[in-house]
Residue frames as qw, qx, qy, qz and C-alpha x, y, z in Angstrom:
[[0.000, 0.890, 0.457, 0.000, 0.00, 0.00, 0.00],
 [0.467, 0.520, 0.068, 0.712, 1.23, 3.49, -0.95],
 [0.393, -0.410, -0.274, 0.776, 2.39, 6.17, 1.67],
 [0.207, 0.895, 0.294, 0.263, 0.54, 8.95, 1.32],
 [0.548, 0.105, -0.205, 0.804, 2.98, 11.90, 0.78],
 [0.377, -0.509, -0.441, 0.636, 3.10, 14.94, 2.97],
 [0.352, 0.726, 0.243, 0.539, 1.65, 17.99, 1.02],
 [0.483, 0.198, 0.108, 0.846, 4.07, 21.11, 1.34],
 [0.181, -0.897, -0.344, 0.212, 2.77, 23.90, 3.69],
 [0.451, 0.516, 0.104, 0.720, 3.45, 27.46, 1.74],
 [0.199, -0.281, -0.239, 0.908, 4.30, 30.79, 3.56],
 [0.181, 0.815, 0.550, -0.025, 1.77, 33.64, 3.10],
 [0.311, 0.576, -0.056, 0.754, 3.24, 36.65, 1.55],
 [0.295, -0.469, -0.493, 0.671, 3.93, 39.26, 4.35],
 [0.138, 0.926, 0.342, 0.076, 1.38, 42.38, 4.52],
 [0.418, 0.555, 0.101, 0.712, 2.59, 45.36, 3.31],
 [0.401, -0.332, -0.469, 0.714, 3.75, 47.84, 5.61],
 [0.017, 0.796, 0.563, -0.223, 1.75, 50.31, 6.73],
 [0.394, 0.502, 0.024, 0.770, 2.43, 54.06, 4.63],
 [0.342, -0.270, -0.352, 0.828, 3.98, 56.96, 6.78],
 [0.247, 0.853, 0.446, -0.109, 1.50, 59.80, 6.78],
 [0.529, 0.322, 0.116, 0.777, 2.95, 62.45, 4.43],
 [0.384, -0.126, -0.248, 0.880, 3.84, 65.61, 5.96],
 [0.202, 0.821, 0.463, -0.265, 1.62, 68.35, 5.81],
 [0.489, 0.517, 0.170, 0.681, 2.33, 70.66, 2.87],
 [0.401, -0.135, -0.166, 0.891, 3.67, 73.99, 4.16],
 [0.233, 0.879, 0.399, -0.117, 1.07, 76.63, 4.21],
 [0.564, 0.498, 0.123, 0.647, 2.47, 79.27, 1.45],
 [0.268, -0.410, -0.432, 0.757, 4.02, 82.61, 3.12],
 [0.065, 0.895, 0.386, -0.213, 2.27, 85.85, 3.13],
 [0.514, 0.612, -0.041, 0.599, 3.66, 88.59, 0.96],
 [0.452, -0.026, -0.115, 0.884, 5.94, 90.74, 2.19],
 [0.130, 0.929, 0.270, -0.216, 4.15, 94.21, 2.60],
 [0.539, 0.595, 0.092, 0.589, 5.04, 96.98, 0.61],
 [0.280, -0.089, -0.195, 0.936, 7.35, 100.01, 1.71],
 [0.073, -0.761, -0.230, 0.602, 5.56, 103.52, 1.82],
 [0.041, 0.671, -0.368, -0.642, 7.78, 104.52, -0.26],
 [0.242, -0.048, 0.870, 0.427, 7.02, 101.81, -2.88],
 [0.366, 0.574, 0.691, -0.242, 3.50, 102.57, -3.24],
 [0.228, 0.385, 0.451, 0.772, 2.37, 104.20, -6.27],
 [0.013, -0.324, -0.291, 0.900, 1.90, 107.89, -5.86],
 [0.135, 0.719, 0.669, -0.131, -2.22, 108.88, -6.65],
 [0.308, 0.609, 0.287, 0.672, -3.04, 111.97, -8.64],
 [0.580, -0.801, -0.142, -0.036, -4.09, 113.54, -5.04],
 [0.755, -0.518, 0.081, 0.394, -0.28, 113.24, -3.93],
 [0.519, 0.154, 0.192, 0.819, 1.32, 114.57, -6.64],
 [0.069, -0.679, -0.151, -0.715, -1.01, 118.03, -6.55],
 [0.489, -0.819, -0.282, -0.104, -0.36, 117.95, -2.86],
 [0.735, -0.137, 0.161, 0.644, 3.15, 117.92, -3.47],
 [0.200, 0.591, 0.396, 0.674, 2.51, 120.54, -5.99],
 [0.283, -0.865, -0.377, -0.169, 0.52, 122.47, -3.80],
 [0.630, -0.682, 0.032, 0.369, 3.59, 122.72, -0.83],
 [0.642, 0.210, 0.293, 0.676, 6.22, 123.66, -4.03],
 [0.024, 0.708, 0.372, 0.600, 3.83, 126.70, -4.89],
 [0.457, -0.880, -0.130, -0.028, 3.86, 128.30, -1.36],
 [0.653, -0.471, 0.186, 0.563, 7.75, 127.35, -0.89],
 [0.488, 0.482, 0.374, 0.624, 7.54, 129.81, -4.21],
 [0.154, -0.827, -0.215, -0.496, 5.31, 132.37, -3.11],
 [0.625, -0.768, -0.082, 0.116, 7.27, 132.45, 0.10],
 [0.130, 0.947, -0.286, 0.061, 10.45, 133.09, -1.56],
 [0.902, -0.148, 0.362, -0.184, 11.86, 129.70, -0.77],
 [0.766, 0.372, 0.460, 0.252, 12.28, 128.66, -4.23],
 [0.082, -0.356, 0.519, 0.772, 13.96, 130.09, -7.25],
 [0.707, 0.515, -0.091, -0.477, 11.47, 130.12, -10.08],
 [0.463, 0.504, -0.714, -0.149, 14.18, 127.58, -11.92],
 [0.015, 0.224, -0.933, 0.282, 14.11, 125.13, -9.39],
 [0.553, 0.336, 0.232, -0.727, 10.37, 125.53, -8.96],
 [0.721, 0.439, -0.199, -0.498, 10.10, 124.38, -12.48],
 [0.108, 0.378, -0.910, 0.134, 12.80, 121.44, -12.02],
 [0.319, -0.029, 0.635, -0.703, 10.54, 120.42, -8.80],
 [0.665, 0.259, 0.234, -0.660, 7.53, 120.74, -10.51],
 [0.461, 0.538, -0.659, -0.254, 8.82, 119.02, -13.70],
 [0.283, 0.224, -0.932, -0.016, 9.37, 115.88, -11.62],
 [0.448, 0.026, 0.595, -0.667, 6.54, 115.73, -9.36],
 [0.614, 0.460, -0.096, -0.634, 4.66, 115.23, -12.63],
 [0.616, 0.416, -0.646, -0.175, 6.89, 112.55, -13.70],
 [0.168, -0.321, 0.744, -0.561, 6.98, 110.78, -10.29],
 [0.677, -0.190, -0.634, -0.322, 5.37, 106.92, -10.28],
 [0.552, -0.427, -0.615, 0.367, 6.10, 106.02, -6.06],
 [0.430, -0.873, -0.198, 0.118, 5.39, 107.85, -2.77],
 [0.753, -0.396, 0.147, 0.505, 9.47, 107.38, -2.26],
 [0.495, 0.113, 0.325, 0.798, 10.27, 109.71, -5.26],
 [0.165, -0.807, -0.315, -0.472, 8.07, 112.37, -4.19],
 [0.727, -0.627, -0.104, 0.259, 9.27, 112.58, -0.55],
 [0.633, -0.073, -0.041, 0.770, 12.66, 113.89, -1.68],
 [0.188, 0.492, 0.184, 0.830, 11.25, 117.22, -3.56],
 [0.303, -0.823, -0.056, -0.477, 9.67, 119.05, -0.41],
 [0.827, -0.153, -0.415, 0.347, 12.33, 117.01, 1.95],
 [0.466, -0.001, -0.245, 0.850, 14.49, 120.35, 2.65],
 [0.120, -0.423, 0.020, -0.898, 11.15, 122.92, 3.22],
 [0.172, -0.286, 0.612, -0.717, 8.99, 123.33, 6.13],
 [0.816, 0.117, 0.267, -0.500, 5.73, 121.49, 5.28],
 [0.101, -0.359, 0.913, 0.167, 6.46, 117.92, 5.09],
 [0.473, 0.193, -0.690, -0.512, 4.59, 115.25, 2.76],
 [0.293, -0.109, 0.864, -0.395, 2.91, 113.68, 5.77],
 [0.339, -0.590, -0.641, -0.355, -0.65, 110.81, 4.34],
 [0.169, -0.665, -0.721, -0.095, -3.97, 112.47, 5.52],
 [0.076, -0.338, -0.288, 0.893, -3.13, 116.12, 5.40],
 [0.421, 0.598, 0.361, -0.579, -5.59, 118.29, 3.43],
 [0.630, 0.409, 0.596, 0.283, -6.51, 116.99, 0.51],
 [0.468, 0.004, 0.368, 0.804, -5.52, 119.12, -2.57],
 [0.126, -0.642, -0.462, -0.599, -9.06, 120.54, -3.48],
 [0.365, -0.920, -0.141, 0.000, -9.29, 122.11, 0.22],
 [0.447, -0.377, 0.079, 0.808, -5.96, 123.45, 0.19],
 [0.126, 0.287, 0.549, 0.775, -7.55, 125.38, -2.67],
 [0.250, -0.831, -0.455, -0.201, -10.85, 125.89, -1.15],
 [0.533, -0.691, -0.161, 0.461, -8.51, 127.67, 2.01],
 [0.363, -0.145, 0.280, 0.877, -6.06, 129.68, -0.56],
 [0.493, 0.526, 0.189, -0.667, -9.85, 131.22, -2.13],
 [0.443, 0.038, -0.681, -0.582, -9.78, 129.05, -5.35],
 [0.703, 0.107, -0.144, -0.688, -12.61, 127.92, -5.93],
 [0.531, -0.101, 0.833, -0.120, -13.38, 123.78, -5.29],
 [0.681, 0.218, -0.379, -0.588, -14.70, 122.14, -8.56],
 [0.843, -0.234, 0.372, -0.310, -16.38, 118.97, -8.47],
 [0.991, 0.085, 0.002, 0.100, -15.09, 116.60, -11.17],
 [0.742, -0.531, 0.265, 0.314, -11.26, 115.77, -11.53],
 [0.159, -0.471, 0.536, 0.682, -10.25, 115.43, -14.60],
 [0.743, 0.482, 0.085, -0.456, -12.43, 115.09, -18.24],
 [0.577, 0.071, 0.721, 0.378, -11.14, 112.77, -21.22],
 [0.498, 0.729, -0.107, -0.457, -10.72, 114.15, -25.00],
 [0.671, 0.018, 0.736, 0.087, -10.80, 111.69, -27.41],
 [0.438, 0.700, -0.342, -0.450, -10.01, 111.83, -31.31],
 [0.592, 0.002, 0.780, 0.200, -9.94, 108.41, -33.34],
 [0.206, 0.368, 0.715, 0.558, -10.05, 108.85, -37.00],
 [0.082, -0.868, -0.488, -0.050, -11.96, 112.46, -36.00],
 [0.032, 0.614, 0.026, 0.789, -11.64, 115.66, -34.18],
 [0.486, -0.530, -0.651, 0.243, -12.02, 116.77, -30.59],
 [0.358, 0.429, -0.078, 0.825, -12.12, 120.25, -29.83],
 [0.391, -0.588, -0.574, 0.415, -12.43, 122.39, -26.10],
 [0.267, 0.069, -0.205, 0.939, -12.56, 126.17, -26.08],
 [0.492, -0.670, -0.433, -0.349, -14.95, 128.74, -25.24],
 [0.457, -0.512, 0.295, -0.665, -15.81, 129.96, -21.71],
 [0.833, 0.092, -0.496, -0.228, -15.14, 126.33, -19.71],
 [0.434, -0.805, 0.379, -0.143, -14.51, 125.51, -16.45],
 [0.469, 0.496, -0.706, 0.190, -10.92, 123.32, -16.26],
 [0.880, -0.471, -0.060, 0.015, -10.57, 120.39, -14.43],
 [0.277, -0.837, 0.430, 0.194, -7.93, 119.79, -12.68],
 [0.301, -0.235, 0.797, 0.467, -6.37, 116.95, -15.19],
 [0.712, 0.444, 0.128, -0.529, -7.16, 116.44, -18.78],
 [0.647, -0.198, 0.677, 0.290, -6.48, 113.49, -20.73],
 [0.388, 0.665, -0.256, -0.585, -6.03, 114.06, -24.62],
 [0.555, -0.134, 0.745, 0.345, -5.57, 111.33, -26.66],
 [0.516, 0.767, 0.023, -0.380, -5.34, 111.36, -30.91],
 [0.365, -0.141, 0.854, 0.344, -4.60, 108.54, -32.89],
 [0.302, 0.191, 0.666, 0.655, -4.90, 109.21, -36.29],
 [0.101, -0.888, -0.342, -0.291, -7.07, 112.71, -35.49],
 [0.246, 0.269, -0.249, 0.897, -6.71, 116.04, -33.74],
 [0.223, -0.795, -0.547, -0.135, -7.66, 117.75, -30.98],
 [0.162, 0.521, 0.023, 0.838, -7.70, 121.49, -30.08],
 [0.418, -0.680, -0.600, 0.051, -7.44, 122.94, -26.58],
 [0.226, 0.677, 0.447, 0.540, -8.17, 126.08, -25.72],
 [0.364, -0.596, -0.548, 0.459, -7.56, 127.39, -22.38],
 [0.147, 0.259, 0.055, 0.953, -7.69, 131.69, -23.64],
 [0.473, -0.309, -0.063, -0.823, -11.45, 132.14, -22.48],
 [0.589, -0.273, -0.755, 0.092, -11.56, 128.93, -19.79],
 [0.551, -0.699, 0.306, -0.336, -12.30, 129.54, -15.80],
 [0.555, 0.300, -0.729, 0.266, -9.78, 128.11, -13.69],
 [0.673, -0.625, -0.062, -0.391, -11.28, 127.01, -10.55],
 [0.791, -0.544, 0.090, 0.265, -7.74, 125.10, -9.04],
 [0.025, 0.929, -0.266, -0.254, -4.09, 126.61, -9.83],
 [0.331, -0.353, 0.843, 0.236, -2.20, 123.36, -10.73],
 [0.768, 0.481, -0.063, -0.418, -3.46, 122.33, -14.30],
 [0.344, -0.374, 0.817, 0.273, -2.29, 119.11, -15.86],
 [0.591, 0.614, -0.106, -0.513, -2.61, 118.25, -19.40],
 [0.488, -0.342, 0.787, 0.160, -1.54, 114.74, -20.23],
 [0.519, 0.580, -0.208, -0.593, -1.15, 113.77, -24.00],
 [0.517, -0.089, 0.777, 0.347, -0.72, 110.69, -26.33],
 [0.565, 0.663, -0.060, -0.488, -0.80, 111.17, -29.84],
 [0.582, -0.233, 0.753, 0.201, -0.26, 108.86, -31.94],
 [0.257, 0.163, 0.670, 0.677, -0.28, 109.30, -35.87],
 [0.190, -0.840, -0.490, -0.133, -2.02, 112.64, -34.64],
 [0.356, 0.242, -0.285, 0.857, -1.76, 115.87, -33.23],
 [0.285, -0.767, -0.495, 0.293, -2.75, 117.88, -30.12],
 [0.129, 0.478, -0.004, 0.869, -2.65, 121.85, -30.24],
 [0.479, -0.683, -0.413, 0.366, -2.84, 123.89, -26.86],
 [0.135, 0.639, 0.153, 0.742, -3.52, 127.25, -26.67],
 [0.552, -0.571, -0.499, 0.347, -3.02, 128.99, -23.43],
 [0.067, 0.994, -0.040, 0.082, -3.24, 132.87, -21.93],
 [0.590, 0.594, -0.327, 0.438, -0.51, 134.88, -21.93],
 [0.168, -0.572, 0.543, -0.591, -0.20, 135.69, -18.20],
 [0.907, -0.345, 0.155, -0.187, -0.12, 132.08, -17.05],
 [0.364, -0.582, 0.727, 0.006, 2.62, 129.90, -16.11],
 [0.913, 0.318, -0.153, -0.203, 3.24, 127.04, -19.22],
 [0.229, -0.639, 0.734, 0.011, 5.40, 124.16, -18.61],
 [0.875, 0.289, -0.261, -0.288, 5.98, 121.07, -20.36],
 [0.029, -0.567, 0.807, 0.164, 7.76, 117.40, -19.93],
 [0.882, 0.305, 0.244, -0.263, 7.45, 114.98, -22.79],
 [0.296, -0.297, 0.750, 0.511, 8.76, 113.11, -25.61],
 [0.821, 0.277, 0.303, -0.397, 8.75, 112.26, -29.30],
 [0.532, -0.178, 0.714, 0.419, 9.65, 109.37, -30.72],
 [0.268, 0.133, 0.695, 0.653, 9.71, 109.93, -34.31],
 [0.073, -0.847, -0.511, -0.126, 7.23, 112.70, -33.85],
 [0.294, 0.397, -0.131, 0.860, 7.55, 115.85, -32.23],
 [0.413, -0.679, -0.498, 0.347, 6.71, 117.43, -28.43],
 [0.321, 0.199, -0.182, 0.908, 7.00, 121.15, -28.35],
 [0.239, -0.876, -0.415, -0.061, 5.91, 123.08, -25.70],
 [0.311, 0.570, -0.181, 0.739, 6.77, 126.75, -25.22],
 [0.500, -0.488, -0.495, 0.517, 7.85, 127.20, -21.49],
 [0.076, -0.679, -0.225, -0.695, 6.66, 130.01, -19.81],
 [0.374, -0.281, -0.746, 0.475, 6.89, 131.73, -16.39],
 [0.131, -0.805, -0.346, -0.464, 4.08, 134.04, -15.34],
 [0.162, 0.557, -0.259, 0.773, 4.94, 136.82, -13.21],
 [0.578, -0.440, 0.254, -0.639, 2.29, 136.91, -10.70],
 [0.018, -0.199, 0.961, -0.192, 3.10, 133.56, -8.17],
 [0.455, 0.293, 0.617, -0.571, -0.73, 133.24, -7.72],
 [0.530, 0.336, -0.398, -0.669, -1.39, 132.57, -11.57],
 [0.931, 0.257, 0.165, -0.201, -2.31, 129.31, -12.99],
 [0.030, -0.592, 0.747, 0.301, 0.06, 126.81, -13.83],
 [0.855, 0.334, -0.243, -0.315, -0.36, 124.62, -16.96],
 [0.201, -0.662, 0.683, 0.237, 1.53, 121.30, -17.33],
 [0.769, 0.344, -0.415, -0.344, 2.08, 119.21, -20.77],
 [0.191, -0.516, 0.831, 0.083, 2.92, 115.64, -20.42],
 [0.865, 0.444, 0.199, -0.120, 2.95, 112.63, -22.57],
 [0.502, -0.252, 0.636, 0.529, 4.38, 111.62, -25.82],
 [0.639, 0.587, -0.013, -0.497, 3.98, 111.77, -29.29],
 [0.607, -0.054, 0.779, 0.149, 4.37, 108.82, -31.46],
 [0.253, 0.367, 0.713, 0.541, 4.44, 109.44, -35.44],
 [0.061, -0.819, -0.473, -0.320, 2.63, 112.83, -34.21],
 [0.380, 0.204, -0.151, 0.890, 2.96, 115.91, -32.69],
 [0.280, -0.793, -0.468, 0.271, 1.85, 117.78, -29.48],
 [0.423, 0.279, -0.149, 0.849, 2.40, 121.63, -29.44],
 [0.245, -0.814, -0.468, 0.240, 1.56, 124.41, -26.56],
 [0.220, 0.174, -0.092, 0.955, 2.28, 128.13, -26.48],
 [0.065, 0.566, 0.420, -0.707, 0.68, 130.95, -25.06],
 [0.362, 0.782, 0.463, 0.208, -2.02, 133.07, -28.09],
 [0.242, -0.158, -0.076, 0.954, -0.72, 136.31, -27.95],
 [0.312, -0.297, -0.039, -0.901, -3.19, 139.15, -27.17],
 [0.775, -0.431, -0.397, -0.235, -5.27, 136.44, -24.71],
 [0.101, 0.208, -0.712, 0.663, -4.66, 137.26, -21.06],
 [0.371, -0.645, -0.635, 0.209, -7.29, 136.04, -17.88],
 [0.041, 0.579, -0.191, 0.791, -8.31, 139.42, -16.25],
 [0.660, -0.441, 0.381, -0.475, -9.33, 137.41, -13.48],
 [0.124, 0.356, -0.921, 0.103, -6.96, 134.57, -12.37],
 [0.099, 0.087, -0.980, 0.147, -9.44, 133.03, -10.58],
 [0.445, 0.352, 0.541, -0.621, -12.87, 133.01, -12.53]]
């Protein structure tokens, strides 16, 4: 009789070890705040800058030349930090939440006006301001592949810092402006042409104009009209 043979007892695979819990992902950091001085200077800051220039004029402070330097960059000035330097060495310092530009006006007797600044637009057209009009305080011009014509000989100025920012572009802007105001201009053009005729007015308490922009394949130009003076600076 046959021996029954012995049947071969097999191992069981071993269970798979258990996985480690994976880490928690890092929570991402928090930006960095910005400086002060990195922030981007508002249209408010640069006419309150403006504002403290004009007195350190009218106070004898300033040199008319420097004045226009001053002013020249305020205008051209993208952060807080590059504003801060130009009133750094006079008494009234660039501090946030003094009086806002339109009540430093309202306190000096100009007049408060309500909007800010207007838009003039010329596409394949014409845009054109003159007349008896009250001026904001910024105006934006723009005139690609048109013109537009502003007028300031018979306007009301209702704040002393005027800014007149241009882009032409296979176009042109023309500015007309009295003779007893202050005209000042920094721009460029690239393969075009920027001319503005600089001008200081006598009286510290006039109206000051200022061109900036560019012209591109066009051409921006200001001067004063001759025979057009304000007989009343500030109406």
């Amino acid at each position: 009789m046959d021996e029954q043979q012995p049947v071969p007892l097999t191992k069981s695979a071993p269970a798979p070890a258990p996985k480690a819990a994976s880490a928690p992902a890092p929570a991402s950091a928090a930006p960095a705040p910005v400086a002060e001085a990195e922030l981007r200077a508002s249209d408010a800051d640069r006419d309150r800058i403006a504002d403290i220039l004009r007195e350190a004029l009218a106070e004898g402070r300033l040199q008319p030349e420097e004045h226009a330097e001053r002013i020249d960059a305020v205008y051209r000035a993208k952060t807080l930090g590059e504003l801060e330097p130009l009133v750094r060495d006079l008494p009234t310092a660039p501090t946030r939440g003094t009086a806002s530009a339109a009540a430093r006006d309202a306190e000096s007797g100009w007049p408060r006006s309500l909007p800010e600044s207007e838009n003039l637009v010329a596409v394949f057209g014409g845009s054109t301001r003159k007349g008896r009009w009250r001026v904001r305080r910024r105006t934006n011009a723009l005139a690609i592949f048109g013109g537009v014509e502003i007028d300031l000989t018979e306007a009301v100025f209702e704040q002393q810092e005027i800014v007149i920012h241009v882009v032409a572009a296979f176009g042109g802007v023309d500015i007309k402006v009295p003779e007893n105001v202050s005209l000042r201009g920094s721009g460029a053009g690239i393969l075009g042409g920027f001319d503005v005729t600089t001008y200081e007015a006598q009286d510290p308490d006039a109206p000051v104009i200022h061109v900036t922009g560019f012209a591109v394949f066009g051409g921006v130009e200001a001067r004063p009209k001759r025979g057009k003076r304000l007989k009343n600076l500030r109406a």
